[in-house]
Rosetta silent file (secondary structure, phi, psi, omega in degrees, C-alpha in Angstrom):
SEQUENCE: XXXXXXXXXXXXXXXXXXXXXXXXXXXXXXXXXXXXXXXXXXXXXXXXXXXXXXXXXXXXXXXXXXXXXXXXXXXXXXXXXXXXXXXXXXXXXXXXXXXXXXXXXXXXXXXXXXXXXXXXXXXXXXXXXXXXXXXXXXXX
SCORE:     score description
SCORE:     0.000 S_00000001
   1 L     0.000  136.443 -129.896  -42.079  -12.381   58.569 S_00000001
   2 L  -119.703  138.851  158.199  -41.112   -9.484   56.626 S_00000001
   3 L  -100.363  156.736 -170.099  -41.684   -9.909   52.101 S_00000001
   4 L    75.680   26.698  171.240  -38.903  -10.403   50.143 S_00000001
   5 L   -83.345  152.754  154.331  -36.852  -12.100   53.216 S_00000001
   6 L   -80.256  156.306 -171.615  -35.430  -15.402   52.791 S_00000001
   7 L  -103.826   41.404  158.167  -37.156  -17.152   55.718 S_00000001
   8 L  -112.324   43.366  170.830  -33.850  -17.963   57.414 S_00000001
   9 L    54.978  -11.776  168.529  -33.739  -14.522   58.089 S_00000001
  10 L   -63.313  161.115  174.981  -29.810  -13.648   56.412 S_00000001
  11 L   -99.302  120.261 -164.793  -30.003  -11.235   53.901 S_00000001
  12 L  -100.030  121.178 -166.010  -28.608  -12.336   50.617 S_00000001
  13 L   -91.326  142.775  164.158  -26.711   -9.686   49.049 S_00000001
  14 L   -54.562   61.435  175.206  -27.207   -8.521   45.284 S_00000001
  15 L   -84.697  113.906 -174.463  -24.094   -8.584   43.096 S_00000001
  16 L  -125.344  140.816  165.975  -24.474   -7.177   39.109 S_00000001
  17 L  -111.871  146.808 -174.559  -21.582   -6.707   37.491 S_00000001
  18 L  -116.711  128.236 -159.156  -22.321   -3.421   35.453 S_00000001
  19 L   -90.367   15.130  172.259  -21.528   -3.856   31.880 S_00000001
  20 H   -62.166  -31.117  176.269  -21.973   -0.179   30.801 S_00000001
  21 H   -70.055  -63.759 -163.490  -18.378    0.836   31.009 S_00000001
  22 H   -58.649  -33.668 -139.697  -17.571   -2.526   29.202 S_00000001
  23 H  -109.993  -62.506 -165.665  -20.372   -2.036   26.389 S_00000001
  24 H   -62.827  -38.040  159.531  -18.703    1.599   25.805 S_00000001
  25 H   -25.023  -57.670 -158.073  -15.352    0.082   25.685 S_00000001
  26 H  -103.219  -35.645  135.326  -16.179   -1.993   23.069 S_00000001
  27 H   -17.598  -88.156  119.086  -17.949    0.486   21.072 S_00000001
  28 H    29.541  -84.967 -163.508  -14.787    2.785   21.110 S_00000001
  29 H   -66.037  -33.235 -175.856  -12.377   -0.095   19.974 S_00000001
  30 H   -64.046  -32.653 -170.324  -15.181   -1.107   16.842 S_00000001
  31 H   -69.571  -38.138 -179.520  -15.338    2.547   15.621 S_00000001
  32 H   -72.542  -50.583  161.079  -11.214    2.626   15.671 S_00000001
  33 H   -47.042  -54.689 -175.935  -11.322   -0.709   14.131 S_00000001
  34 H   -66.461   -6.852  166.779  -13.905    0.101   11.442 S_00000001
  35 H   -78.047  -37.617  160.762  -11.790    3.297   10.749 S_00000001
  36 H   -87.063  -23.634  170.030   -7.943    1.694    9.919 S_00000001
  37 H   -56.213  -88.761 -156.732   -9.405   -1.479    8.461 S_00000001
  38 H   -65.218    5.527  157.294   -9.243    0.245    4.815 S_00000001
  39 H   -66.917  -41.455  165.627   -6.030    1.632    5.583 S_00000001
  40 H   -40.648  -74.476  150.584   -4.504   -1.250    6.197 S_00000001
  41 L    -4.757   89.693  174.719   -5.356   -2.379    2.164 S_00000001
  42 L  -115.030   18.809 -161.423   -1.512   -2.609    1.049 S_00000001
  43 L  -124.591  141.970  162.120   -2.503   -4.858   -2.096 S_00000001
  44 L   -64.254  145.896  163.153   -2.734   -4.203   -5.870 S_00000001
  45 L   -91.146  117.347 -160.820   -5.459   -4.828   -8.067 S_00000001
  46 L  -139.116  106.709  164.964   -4.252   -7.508  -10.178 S_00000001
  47 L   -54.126   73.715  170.485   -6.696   -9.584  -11.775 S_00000001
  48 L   -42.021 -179.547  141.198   -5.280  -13.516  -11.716 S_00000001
  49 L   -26.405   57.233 -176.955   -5.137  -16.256  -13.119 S_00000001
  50 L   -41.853  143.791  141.468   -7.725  -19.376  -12.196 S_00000001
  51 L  -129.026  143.551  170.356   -5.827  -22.951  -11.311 S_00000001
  52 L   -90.720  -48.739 -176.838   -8.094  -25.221  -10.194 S_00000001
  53 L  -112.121   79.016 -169.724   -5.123  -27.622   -8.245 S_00000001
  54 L  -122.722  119.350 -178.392   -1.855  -25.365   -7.540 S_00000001
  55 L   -36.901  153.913  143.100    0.408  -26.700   -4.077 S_00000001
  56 L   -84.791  134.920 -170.088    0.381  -23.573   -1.782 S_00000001
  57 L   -97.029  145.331  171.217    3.918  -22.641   -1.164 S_00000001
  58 L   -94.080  146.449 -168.472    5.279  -21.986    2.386 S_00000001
  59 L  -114.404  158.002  171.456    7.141  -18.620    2.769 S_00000001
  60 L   -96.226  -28.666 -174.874    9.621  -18.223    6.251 S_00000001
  61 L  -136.638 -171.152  162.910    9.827  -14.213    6.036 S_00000001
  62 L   -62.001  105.776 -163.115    8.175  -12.127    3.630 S_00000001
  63 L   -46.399 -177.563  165.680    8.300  -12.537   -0.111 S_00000001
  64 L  -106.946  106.383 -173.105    9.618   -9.867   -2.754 S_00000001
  65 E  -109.574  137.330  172.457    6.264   -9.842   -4.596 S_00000001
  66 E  -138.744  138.648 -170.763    6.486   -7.825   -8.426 S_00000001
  67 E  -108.944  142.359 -164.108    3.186   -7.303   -9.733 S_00000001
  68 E  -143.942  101.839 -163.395    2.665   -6.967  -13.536 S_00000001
  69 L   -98.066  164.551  167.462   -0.816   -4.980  -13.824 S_00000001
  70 L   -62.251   -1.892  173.218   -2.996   -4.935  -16.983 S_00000001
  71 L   -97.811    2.261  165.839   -1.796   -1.663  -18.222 S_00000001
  72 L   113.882  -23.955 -153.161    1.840   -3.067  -18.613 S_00000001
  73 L   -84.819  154.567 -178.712    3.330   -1.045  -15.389 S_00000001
  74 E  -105.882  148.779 -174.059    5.129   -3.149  -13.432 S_00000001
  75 E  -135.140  136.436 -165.762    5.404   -2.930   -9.556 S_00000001
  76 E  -138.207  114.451  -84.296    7.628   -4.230   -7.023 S_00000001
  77 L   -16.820  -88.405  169.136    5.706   -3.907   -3.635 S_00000001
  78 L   -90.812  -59.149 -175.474    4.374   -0.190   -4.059 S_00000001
  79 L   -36.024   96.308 -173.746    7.762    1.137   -6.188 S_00000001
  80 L   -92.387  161.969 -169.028    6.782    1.321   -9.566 S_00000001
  81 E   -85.893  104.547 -172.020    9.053    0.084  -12.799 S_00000001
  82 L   -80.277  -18.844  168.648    9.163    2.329  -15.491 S_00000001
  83 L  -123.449 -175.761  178.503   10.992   -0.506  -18.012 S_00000001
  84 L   -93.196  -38.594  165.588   11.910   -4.419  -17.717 S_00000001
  85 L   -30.273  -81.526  177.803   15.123   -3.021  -18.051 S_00000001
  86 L   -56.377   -0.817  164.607   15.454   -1.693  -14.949 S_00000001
  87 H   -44.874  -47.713 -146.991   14.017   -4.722  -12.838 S_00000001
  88 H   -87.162   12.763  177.246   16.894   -6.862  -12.474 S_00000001
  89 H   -90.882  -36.018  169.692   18.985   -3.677  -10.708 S_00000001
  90 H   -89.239  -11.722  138.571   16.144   -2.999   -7.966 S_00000001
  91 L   -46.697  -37.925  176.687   15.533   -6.339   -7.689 S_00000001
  92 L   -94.456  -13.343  178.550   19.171   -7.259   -6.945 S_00000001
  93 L   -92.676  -58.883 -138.485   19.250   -4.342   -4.234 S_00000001
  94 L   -85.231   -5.209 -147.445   15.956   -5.460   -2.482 S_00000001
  95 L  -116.102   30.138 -178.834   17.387   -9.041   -2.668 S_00000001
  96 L   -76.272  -38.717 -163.737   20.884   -8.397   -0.914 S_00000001
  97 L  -102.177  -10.411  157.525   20.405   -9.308    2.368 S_00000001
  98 L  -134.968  138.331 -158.363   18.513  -12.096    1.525 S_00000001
  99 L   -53.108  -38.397 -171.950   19.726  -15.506    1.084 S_00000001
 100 L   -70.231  -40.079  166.738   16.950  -17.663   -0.232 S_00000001
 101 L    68.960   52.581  165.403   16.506  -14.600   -3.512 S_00000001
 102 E  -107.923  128.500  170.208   12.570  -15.783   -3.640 S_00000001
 103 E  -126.079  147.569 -172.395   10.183  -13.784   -5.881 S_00000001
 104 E  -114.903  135.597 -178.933    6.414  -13.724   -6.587 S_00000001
 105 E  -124.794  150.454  174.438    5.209  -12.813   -9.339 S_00000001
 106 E  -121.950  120.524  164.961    1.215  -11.576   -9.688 S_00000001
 107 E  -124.442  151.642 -156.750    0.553  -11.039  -13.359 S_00000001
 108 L   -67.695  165.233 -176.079   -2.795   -9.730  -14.362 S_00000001
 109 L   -75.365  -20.589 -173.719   -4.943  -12.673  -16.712 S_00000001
 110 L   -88.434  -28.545 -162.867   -5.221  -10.011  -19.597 S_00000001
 111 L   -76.721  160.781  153.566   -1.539   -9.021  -20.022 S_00000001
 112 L   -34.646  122.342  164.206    0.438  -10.329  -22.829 S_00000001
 113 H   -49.869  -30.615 -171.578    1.936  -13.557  -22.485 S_00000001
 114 H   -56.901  -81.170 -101.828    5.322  -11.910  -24.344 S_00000001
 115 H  -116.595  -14.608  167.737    5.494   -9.379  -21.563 S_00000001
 116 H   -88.385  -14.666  168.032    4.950  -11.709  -18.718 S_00000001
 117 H   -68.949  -62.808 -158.499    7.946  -13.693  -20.477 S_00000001
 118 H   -63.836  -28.287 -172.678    9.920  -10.816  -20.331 S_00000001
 119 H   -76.513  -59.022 -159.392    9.382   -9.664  -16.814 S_00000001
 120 H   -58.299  -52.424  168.405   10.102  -13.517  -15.572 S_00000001
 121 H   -45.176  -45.473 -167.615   13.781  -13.096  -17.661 S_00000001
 122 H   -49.525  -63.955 -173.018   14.210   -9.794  -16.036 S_00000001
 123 H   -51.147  -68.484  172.689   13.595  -11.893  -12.545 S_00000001
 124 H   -38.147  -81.641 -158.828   15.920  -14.178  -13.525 S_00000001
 125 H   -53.053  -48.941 -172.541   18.637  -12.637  -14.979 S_00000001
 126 L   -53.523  -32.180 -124.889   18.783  -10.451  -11.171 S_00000001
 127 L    31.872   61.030  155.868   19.601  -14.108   -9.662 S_00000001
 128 L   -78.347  105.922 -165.233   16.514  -15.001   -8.435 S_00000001
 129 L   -94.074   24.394 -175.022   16.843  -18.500   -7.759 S_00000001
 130 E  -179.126  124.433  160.840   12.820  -19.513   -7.040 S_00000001
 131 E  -125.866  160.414 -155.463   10.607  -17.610   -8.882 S_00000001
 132 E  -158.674  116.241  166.826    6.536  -18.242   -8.085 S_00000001
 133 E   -81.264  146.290  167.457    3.758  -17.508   -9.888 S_00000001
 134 L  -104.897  130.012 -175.579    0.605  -16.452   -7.858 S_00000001
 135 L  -112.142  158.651  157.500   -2.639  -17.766   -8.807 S_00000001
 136 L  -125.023 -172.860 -169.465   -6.101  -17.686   -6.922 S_00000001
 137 L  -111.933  126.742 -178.788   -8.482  -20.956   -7.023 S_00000001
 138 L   -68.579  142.470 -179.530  -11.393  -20.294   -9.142 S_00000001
 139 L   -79.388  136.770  174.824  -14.844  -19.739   -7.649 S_00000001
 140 L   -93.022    0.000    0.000  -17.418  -22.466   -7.708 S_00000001
């Protein structure tokens, strides 16, 4: 009897699957991931608001989001506002084609209430018929 035989004498064959390819693969895909993850970052820096109990609203498409930053400028995705004036005209263009005419507004916790009034009139006045404030939930 021969060693390393099975003693009914077949040979039992050796099958590896070899994960070297697969391991490089995946390597590859993390470095392209870890490279376009901070591109991807399309959001302002807008300090909120704490609520401790505020419903989450469901959206069907994509909001209209206008951002109100602590230095006053206002922003409507990226496209910035140079007055309140001019809100309810690019506002009423971005809102044409769509029927529900829902807007979010993020306004930083430091701006003026007055000016967070004014912007919401602004909103209005465009015929926005659901306007939304955005909040985050305060950290415990």
């Amino acid at each position: 009897m021969e060693v390393g035989r099975p003693a009914g004498g077949r040979r039992s064959s050796l099958s590896q699957i070899n994960v070297t390819p697969f391991v490089d693969v995946m390597l590859v895909l993390l470095i392209i991931f870890m490279v376009t993850a901070p591109m991807l970052d399309q959001g302002v820096e807008v300090d909120l608001p704490e609520v401790a109990e505020a419903p989450g609203l469901p959206a069907q498409q994509e909001p209209l989001v206008v951002t109100l930053q602590r230095n006053g400028q206002i922003l409507i995705g990226k496209a910035k506002i140079d007055q309140v004036e001019k809100l309810g005209p690019v506002i009423r263009q971005a809102l044409k084609d769509k029927p529900d005419r829902e807007v979010f507004l993020e306004a930083d916790d430091k701006v003026a209430y007055g000016r967070v009034v004014q912007v919401m009139a602004a909103v209005k006045k465009a015929g926005v018929e659901k306007l939304g404030m955005v909040t985050r939930m305060p950290e415990e």
